[in-house]
C-alpha positions as CSV (number, residue, x, y, z in Angstrom):
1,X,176.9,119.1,-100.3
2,X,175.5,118.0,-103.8
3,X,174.7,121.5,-104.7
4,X,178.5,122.3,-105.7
5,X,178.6,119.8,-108.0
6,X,178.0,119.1,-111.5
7,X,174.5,118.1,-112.1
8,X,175.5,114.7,-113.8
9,X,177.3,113.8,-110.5
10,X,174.2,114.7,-108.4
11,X,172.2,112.4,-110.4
12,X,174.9,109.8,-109.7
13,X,174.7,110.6,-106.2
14,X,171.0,110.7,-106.3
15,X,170.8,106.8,-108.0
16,X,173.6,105.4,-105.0
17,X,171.8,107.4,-102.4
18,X,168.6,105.2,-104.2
19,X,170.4,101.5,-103.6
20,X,170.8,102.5,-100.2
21,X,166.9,103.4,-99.4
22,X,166.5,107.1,-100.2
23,X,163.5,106.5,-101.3
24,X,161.8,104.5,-98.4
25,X,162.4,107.4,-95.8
26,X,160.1,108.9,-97.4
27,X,157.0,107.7,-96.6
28,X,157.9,108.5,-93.1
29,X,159.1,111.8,-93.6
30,X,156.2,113.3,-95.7
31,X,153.2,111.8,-92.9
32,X,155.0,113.4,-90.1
33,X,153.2,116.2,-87.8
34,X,156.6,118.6,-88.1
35,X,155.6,120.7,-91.2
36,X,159.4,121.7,-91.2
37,X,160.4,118.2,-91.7
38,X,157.7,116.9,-94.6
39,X,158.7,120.8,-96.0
40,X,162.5,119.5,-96.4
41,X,161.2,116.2,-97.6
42,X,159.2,117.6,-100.4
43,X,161.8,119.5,-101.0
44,X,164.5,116.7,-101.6
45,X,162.1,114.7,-103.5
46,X,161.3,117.6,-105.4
47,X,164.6,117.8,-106.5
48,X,165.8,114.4,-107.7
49,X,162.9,114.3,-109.6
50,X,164.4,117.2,-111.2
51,X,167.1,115.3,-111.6
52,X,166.6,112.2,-113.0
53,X,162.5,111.5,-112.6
54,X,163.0,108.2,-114.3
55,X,164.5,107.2,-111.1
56,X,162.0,107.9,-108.7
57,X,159.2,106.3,-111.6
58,X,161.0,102.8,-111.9
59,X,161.5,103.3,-108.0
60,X,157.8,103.3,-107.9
61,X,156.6,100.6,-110.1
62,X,159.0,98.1,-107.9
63,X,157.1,99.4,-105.0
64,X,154.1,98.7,-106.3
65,X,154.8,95.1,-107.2
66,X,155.6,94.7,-103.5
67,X,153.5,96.3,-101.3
68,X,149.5,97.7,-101.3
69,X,150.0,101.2,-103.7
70,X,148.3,103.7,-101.2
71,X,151.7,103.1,-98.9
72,X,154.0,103.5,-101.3
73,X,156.3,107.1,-101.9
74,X,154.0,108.1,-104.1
75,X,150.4,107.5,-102.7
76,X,152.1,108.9,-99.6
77,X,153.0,112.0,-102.4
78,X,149.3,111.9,-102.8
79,X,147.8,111.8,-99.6
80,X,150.3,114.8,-98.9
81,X,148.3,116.5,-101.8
82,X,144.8,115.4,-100.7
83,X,145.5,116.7,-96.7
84,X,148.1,119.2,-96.6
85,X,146.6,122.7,-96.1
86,X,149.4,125.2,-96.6
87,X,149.5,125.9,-100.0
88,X,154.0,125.8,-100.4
89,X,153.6,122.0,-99.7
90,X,150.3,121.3,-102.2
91,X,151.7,123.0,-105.4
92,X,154.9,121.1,-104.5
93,X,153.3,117.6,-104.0
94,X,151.2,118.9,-107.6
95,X,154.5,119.2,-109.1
96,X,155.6,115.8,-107.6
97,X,152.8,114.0,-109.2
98,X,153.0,115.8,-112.7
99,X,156.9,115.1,-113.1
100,X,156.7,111.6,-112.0
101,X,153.9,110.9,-114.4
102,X,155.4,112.9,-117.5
103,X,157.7,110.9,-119.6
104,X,159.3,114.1,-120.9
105,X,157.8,114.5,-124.7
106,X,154.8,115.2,-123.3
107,X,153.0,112.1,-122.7
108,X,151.6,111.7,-119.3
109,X,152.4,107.8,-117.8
110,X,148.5,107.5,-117.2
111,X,147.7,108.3,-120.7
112,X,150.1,105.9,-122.6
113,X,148.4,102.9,-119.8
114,X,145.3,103.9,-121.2
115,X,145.9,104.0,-124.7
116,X,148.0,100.3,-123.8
117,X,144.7,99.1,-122.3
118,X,142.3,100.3,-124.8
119,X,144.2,98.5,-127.6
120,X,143.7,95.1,-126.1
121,X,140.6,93.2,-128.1
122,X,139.0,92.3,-124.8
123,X,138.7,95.8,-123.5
124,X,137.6,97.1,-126.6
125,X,134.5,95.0,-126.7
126,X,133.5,95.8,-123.1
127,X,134.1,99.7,-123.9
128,X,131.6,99.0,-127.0
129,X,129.0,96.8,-124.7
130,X,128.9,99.6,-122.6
131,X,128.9,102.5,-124.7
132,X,125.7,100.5,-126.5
């Protein structure tokens, strides 16, 4: 259906389907036995991260404030990539965890946490004890 339209819709689409829990099928749908049906869902997640990957991030960070981060769409993303043999569904859950992670100029999420960490006085000092 959302591949006829315009791609600005589908991200529309994508963001309403979001309200309504798009994004809390999945951890269901990737941990499944039926390799068809964690296929499809990689598939789908694949592509609204295509689509608008700032969706699926602030999607995630809400998640996290609510519930333990290893059941969440992403640490179910990455216990996909830790288990899955066939190789289709691991360079897919790869490409999963690099979109959501890249904030688009380059900058990897994990990175710019790092460098926000680093710079706090406390941190510093215990990087320096440790380093001594």
């Amino acid at each position: 259906m959302a591949r006829a339209v315009q791609t600005s819709a589908r991200a529309g689409l994508a963001r309403t389907l979001a309200k309504h829990g798009l994004f809390d099928m999945f951890p269901f749908a990737l941990c499944v036995d039926d390799e068809i049906l964690r296929t499809h869902a990689t598939n789908i997640l694949a592509s609204i991260l295509e689509l608008d990957a700032y969706l699926f991030r602030e999607y995630t960070i809400e998640q996290t404030r609510t519930m333990d981060p290893e059941n969440t769409t992403l640490g179910t993303v990455l216990k996909r990539f830790a288990l899955d043999t066939g190789p289709g569904l691991k360079i897919q859950s790869a490409e999963i965890i690099k979109t959501s992670m890249d904030l688009g100029n380059g900058t990897m999420v994990a990175s710019t946490m790092a460098v926000e960490a680093i710079s706090h006085e406390s941190v510093k000092n215990k990087i320096i004890l440790l380093l001594k």
